[in-house]
C-alpha positions in Angstrom: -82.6 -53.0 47.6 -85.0 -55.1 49.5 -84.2 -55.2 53.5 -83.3 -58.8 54.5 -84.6 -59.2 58.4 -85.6 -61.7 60.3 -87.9 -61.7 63.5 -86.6 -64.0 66.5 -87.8 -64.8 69.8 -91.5 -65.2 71.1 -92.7 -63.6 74.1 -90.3 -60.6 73.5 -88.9 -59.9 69.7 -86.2 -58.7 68.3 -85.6 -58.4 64.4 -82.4 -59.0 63.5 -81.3 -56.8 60.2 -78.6 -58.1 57.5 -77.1 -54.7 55.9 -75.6 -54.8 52.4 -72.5 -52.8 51.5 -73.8 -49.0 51.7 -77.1 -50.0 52.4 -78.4 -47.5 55.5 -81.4 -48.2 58.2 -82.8 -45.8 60.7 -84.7 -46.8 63.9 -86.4 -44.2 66.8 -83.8 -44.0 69.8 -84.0 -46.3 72.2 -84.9 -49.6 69.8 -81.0 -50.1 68.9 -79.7 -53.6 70.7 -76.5 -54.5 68.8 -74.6 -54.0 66.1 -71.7 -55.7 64.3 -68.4 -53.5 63.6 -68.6 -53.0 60.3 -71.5 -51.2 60.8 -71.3 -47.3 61.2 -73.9 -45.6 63.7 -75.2 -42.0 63.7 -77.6 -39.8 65.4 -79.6 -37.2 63.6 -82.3 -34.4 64.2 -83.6 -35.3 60.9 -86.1 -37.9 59.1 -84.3 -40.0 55.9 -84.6 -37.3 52.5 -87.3 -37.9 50.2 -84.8 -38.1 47.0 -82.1 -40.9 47.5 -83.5 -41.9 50.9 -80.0 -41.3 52.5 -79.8 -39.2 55.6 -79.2 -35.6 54.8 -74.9 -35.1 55.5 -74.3 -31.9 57.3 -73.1 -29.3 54.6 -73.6 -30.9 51.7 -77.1 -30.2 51.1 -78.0 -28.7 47.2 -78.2 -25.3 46.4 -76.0 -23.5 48.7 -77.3 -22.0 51.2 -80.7 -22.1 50.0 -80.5 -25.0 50.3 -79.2 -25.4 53.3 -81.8 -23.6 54.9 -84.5 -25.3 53.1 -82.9 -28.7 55.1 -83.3 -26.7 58.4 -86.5 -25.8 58.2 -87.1 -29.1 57.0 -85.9 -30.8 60.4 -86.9 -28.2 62.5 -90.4 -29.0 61.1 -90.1 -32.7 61.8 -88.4 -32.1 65.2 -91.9 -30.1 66.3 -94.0 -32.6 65.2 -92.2 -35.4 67.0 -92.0 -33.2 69.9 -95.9 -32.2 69.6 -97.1 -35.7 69.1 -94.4 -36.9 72.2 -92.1 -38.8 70.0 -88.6 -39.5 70.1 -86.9 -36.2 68.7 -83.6 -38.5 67.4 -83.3 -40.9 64.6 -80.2 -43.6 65.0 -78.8 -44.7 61.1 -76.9 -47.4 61.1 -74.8 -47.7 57.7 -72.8 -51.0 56.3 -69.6 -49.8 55.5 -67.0 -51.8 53.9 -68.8 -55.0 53.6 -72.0 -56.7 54.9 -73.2 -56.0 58.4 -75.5 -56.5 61.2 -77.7 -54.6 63.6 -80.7 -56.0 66.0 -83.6 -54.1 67.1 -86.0 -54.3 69.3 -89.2 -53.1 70.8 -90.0 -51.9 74.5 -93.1 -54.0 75.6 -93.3 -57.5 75.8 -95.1 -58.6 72.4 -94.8 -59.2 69.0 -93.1 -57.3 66.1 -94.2 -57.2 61.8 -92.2 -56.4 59.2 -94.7 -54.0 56.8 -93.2 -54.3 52.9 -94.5 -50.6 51.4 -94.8 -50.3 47.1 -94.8 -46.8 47.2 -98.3 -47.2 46.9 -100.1 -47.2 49.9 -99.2 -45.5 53.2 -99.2 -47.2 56.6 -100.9 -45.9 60.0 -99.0 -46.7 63.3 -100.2 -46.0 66.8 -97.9 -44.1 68.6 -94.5 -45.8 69.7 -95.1 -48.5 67.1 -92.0 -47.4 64.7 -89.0 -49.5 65.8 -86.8 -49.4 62.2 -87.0 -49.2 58.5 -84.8 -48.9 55.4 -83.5 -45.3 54.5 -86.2 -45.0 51.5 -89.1 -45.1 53.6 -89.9 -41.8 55.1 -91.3 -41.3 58.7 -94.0 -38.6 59.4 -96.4 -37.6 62.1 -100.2 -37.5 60.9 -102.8 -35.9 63.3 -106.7 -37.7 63.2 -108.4 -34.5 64.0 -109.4 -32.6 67.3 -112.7 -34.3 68.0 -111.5 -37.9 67.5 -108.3 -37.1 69.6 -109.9 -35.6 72.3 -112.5 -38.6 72.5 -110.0 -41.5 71.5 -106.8 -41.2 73.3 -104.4 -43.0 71.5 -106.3 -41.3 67.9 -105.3 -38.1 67.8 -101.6 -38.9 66.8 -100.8 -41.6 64.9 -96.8 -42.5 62.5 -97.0 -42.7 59.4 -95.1 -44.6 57.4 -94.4 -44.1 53.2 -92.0 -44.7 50.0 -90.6 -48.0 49.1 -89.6 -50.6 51.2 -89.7 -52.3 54.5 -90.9 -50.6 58.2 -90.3 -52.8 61.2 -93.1 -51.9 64.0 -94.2 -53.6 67.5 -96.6 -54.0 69.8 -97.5 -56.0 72.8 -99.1 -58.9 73.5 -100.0 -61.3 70.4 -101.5 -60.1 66.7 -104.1 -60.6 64.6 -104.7 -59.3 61.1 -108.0 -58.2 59.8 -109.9 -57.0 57.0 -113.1 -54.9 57.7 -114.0 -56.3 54.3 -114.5 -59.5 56.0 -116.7 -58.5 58.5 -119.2 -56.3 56.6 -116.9 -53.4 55.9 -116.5 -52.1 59.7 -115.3 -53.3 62.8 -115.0 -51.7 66.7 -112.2 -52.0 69.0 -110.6 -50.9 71.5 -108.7 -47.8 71.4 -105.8 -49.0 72.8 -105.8 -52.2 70.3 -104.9 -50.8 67.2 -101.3 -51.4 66.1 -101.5 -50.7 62.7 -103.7 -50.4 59.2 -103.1 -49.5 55.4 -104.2 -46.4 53.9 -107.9 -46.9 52.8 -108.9 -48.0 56.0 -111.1 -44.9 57.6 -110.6 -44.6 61.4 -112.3 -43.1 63.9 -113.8 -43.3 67.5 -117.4 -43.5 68.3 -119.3 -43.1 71.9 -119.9 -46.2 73.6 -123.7 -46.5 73.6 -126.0 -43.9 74.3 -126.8 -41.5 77.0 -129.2 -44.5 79.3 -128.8 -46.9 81.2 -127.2 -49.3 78.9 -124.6 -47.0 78.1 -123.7 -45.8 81.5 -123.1 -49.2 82.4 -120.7 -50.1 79.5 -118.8 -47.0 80.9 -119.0 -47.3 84.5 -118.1 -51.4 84.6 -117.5 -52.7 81.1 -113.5 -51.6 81.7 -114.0 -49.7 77.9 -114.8 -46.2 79.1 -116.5 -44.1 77.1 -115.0 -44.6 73.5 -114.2 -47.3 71.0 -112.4 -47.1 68.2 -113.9 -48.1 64.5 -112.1 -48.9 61.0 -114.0 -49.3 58.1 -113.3 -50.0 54.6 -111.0 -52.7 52.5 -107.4 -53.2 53.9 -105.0 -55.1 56.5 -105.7 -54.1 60.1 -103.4 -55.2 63.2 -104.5 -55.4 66.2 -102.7 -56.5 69.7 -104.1 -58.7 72.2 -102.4 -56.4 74.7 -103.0 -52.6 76.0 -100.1 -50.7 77.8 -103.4 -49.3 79.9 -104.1 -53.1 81.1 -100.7 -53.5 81.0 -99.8 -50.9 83.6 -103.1 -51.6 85.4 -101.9 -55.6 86.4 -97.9 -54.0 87.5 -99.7 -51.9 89.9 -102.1 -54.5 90.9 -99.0 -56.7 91.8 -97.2 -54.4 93.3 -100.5 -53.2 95.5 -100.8 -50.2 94.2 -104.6 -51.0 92.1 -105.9 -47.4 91.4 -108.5 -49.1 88.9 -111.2 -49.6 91.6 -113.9 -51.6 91.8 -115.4 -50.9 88.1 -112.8 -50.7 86.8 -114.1 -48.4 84.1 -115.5 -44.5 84.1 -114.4 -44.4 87.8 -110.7 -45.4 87.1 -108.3 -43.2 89.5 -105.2 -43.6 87.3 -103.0 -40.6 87.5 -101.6 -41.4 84.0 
């Protein structure tokens, strides 16, 4: 059953869901906004099952209490990788009961949202806080890029990923663009804190500004970049937002006169974080 949304507003988004009779969605905590009250509202430890894609119902999981514990583990396993990778440890379902209903989402940065439409063919790569709903037959999981390109690209080490059938409702800030590295020879560099989003296909992973001279010291020291920049190569859809939380936070504290950046701007940044 295919999700009927739709996305409203400009400079700050909100998708607005339509919920057939039984049909379920989940969202990360903190993205609900409204809901009508025919629609039913529930907060679990747990991810959406693999098998009907409806939320697991405390006691009734198969196989006694094999099966039972089997579900705990489960969760507890999903809880630790949301809690390891500094996610939201809650998922909010919202259920239609009775008849149609309505619930509106949102995201928590001023920007644009996407609706992503999965085949069950083809994962999807979030950055992290990216996830703001999707329908109860696409499952939610935590993948980790690696030590190396973590510990060089920041926002790289921990990315959602999304998979199954049907629709997955992410954010960002600022404006979008999609891309194909296809287009552009097969690769393309950005900035680590640019990358909302890419299909499975698409390799990613962070490469050294420059080299060890002069050049490269002075990308790092005043080109605002730092040391790293992120690359995807391959054939697929890319998103990208015209917005980091980084320069984001960097212009609130300018305003309110509390610039930490100073003058470079880059290597020498004093931000506490």
């Amino acid at each position: 059953m295919t999700l009927q949304q739709e996305i409203v507003g400009s400079a700050m988004q909100m998708a607005v869901v339509q919920l057939s009779p039984g049909q379920t969605v989940y969202c990360e905590a903190g993205k609900f906004l409204f809901k009508t009250v025919d629609v039913t509202m529930e907060t679990r430890l747990g991810g959406p099952s693999g098998g009907d894609g409806q939320p697991p119902q405390g006691g009734q999981a198969g196989g006694g209490m094999g099966g039972m514990l089997r579900q705990a583990m489960g969760t507890a396993m999903q809880v630790g990788q949301r809690a390891l990778a500094g996610e939201s440890l809650a998922f909010q379902y919202f259920t239609a009961r009775g008849g149609e209903g309505t619930v509106g989402f949102a995201g928590v940065l001023p920007g644009e949202m996407r609706a992503l439409e999965l085949d069950g063919t083809r994962a999807w790569f979030a950055e992290k806080d990216a996830f703001v709903a999707a329908e109860s037959t696409v499952e939610f999981g935590i993948a980790f890029q690696g030590g190396r390109t973590g510990m060089k690209g920041g926002e790289g080490f921990v990315l959602e990923k999304f998979t199954g059938r049907g629709t997955v409702i992410i954010a960002g800030a600022g404006n979008f663009i999609d891309l194909d590295p296809a287009d552009f020879g097969g690769r393309i560099e950005v900035d680590t804190g640019c990358v909302v989003a890419f299909e499975e296909g698409i390799r990613y992973g962070v490469q050294r500004v420059g080299g060890l001279n002069r050049q490269g010291v002075m990308n790092a020291v005043f080109g605002g970049e730092g040391l790293s920049l992120a690359t995807l190569e391959g054939r697929g859809r890319v998103i990208l937002q015209s917005l980091t939380i980084e320069s984001l936070a960097n212009a609130l504290r300018k305003a309110q006169g509390g610039d930490k950046q100073g003058p470079t701007g880059g290597l020498f940044s004093t931000n506490a974080g």
